[in-house]
N, C-alpha and C positions, 0 to 999 in steps of 0.2 A: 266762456272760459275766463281764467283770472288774467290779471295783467302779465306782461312779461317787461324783464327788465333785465339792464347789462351789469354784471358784478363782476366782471374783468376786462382790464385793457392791459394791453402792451404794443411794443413799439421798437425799432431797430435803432441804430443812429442809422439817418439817409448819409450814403456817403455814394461819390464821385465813380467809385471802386472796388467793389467788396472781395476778398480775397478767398475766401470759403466756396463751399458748393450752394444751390439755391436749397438744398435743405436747412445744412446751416444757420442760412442767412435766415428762412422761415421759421428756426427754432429760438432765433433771438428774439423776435413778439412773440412769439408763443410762450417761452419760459415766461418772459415779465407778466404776461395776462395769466397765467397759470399762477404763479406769485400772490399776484394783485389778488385775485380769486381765493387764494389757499383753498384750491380742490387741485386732485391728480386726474389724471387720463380717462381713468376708468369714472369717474363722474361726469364725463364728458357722453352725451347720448350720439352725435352725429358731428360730424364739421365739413365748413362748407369751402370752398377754396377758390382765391380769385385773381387772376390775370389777365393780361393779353398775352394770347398764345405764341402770336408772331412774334414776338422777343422768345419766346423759351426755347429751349432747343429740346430741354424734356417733354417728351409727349404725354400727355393724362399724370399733370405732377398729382392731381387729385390723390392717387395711390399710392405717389411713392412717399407724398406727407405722412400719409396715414398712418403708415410702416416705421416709419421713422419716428414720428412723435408719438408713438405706440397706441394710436388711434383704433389698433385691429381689435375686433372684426368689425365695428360700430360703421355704417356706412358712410361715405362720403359722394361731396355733391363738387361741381365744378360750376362757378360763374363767370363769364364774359359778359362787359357792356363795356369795352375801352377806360376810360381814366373813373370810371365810375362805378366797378367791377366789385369791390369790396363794398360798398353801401349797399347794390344790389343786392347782395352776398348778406347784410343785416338783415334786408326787405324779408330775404329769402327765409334766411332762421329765424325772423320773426315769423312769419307764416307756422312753422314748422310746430314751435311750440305754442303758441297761439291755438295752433288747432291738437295739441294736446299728443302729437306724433313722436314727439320727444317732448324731453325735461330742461333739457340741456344742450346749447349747439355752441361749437366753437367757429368763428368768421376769422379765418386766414388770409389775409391778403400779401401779395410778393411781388416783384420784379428785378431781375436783373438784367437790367440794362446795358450792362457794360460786356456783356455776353458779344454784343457786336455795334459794328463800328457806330461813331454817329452819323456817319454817311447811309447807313443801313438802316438805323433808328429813322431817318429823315423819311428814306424812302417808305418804310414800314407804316409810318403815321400817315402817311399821304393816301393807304391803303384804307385808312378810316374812311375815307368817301366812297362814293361809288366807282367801282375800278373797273366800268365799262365806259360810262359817260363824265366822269371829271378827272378820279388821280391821275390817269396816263394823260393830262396836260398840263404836269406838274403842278399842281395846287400841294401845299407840303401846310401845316400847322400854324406857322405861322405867317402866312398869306392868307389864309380863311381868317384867321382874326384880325390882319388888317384892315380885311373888307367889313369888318363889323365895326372897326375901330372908326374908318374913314367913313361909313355912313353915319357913324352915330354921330361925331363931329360937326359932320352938311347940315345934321339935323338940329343939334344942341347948341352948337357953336363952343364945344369943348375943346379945349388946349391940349397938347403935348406934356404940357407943364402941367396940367391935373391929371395925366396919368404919371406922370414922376415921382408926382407926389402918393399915390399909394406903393408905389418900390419904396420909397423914404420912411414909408409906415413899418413895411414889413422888414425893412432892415434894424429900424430900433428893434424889434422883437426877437426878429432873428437872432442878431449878439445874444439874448437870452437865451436860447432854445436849444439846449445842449445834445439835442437829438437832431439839430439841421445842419445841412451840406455847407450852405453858405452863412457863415455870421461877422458878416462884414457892415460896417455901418455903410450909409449911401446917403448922400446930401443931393442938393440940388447943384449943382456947382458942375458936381459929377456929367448932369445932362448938358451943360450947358460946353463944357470944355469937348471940341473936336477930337482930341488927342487921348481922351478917357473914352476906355469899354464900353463903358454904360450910354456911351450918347453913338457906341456905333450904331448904323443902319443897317435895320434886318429885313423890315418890309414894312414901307411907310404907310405906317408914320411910326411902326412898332420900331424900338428901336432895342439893344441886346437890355439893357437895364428893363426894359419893359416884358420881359417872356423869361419862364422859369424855366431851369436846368432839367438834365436827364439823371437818375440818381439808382443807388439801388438800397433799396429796402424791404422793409417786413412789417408787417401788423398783425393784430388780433384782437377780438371782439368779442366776448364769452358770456352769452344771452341764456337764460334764464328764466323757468315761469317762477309765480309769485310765491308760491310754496318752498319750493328749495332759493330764490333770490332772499325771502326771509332766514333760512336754516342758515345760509353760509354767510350771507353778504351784511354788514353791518349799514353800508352807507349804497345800499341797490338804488340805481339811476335809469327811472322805467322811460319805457318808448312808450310816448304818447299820441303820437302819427308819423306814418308814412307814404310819400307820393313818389310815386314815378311818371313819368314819361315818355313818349318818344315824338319827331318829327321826320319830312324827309328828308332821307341822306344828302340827295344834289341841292347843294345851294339855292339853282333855281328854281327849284318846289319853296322857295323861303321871301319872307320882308324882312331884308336885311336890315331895315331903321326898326323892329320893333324889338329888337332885343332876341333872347330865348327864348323863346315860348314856351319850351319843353321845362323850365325853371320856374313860369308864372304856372302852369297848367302842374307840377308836382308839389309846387308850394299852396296852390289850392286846395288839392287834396290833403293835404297833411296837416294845413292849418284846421282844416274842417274836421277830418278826425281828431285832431287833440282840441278840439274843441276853444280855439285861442284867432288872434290875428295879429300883423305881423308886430304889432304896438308893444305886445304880450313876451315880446322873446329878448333875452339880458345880455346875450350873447351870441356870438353866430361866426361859425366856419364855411366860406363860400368857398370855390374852385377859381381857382388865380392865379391862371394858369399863365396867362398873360394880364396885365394893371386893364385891361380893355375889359377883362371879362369881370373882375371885379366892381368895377363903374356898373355895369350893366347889371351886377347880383344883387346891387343895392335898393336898385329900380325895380327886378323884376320879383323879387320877397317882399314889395311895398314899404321897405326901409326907408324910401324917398320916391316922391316922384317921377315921373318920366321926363329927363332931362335934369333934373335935380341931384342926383346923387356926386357931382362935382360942388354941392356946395356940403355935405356931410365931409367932405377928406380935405375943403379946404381950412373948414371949420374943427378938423380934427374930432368930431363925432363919431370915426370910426375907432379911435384911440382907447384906449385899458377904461381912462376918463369919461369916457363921451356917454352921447345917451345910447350910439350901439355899436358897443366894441363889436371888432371882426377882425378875424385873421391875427390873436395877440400873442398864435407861437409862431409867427413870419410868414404864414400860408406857404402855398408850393415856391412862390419867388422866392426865401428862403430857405425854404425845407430841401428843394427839390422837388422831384415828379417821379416815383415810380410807380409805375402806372396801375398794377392792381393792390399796391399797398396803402395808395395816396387816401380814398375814405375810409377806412382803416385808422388812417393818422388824426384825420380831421374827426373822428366819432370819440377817439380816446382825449384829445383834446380838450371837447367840450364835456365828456363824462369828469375829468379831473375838475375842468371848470366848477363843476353844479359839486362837487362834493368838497371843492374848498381845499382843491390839494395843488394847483398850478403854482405854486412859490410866487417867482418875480412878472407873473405875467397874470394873476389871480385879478381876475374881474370884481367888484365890491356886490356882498352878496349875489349872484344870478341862480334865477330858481328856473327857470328855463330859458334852451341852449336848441342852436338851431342849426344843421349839417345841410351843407348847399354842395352834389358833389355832383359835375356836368359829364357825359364821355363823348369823346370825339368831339365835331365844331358844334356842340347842342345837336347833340342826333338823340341822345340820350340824356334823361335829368331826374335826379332824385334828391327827395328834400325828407329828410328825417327832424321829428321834434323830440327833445330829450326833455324829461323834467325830473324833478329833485326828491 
């Protein structure tokens, strides 16, 4: 079969709050990627749609999208993998037209968040583990990534202060990124003052500057085989590989000093389908979710060695500048986290990246772009390769 490629993105602003229904809110990525695309509905073959269901209170949105965004009769698909649900959701319409079942698929991703409290949100995450033998003894999101954060530390001898420093990255970019929750600048100064937010304590060594917000938003992803990506799309941005993973749920199925594993084991796959290694990629959106999992996606994409990727953020190599930008529209620390919209945000990202359209946060030429997007504590991982 010919290549398949993405000729639309869109994207909601992530806000704190959204005041509409989660239709709505789903039709704000949808219109820009329909935009961006210049095709209507009816060029649309299928679309795929992605959440965590535990925040919706609508049951099977799959249908009421469909209806709404005048999707009828053309089928629709539902994805779940926790924070990684919309990349899936690519994997998935990649297949689709890949194997030639459609022409055309639109990837929707959504959440609203603010549907219920963050006390419910907390509880809800905690649900990501196994809820027979871990969440009911309260293990919540950002506890699991402490225990990653504090073994990696025993083992590295990394600082506090070099995870601060990737919040300091994503907030210069942030201010840029006129689609994120948070665009507030963030210094070091910030961690170091008792009396500031950012240095409270959430779960040490994590501390609030170090773990991204709850948010609600929208994405869209509008793939394409090579025949119609030619017809419509002027500046079509093919998928080059795709890797997924999985590991187990309970922590203690796991080697907590080795990082993800479900991140090295989808970036393998991916690198080997497009045919590249990790030397080869200009750009790259990891999942960062907390500054710990960032440190770890740099290591586990082979962007640096194991234990070394505290000298890429101190050296600023992850910077617009450096040899490998990441995260230059604020990643989730910025952006926010809606949890099936978030690869979604990360895939339009790095398409704008490679076509040379990202304005003030535009990488100097990258010809390939690389999507790192984890769900749950690495239960799930997926690594997409985009190129130009």
């Amino acid at each position: 079969m010919g290549k398949v490629a993405i000729i639309g993105v869109g994207q909601s602003t992530f806000v704190r709050q959204y005041p509409g229904s989660i239709r709505e809110l789903a039709f704000d990525g949808f219109k820009e990627a329909m935009q961006d695309a210049q095709i209507t509905a009816k060029d649309i073959g299928a679309s795929v749609i992605c959440s965590a269901p535990e925040y919706d209170k609508q049951r099977s949105p799959a249908g009421v999208f469909a209806e709404y965004l005048g999707l009828n009769p053309q089928p629709t698909f539902y994805v779940e993998t926790l924070c990684s649900s919309s990349s899936m959701g690519l994997r998935l319409a990649y297949s689709l037209v890949k194997s030639g079942l459609h022409d055309s698929v639109a990837v929707i991703g959504f959440q609203k968040m603010s549907e219920i409290s963050s006390a419910e949100s907390q509880e809800r995450m905690g649900r990501g583990g196994d809820i027979q033998w871990e969440s009911p003894f309260g293990t919540m999101m950002p506890a699991y990534y402490a225990m990653y954060a504090r073994a990696y530390m025993e083992k590295y001898g990394t600082t506090p202060e070099d995870l601060a420093l990737i919040r300091v990255k994503a907030g210069t970019y942030g201010q840029l990124n006129e689609k994120a929750a948070y665009r507030k600048a963030i210094t070091m100064e910030m961690f170091s003052d008792p009396e500031n937010r950012m240095a409270s304590p959430v779960a040490s060594p994590l501390r609030t500057g170090d773990c991204c917000a709850n948010a609600d938003g929208s994405s869209c992803i509008i793939v394409a085989n090579e025949e119609k990506a030619k017809a419509f799309c002027k500046k079509p941005v093919w998928i080059m590989g795709t890797g997924a993973a999985t590991t187990a749920v309970n922590l203690a199925g796991r080697d907590l000093f080795s990082g993800l594993t479900v991140a090295e084991q989808a970036a393998d796959e991916a690198y080997k389908m497009a045919g590249i290694t990790a030397k080869d990629v200009d750009v790259a959106e990891v999942h960062d979710c907390f500054t710990i999992a960032e440190m770890m996606a740099y290591e586990n994409l082979g962007f640096a060695k194991p234990g070394e990727g505290k000298d890429l953020i101190q050296g600023k190599e992850t910077y617009k500048e450096g040899s490998i930008p990441v995260n230059v529209d604020g990643g989730l620390l910025s952006k926010g986290h809606p949890i099936g919209a978030t690869g979604g945000s990360q895939i339009r990202t790095v398409v704008l990246q490679l076509r040379g359209e990202a304005g003030d946060i535009q990488v100097k030429d990258p010809a390939i772009g690389l999507v790192h997007n984890i769900g749950g504590v690495g239960l799930y991982g997926n690594v997409t390769i985009l190129g130009r």
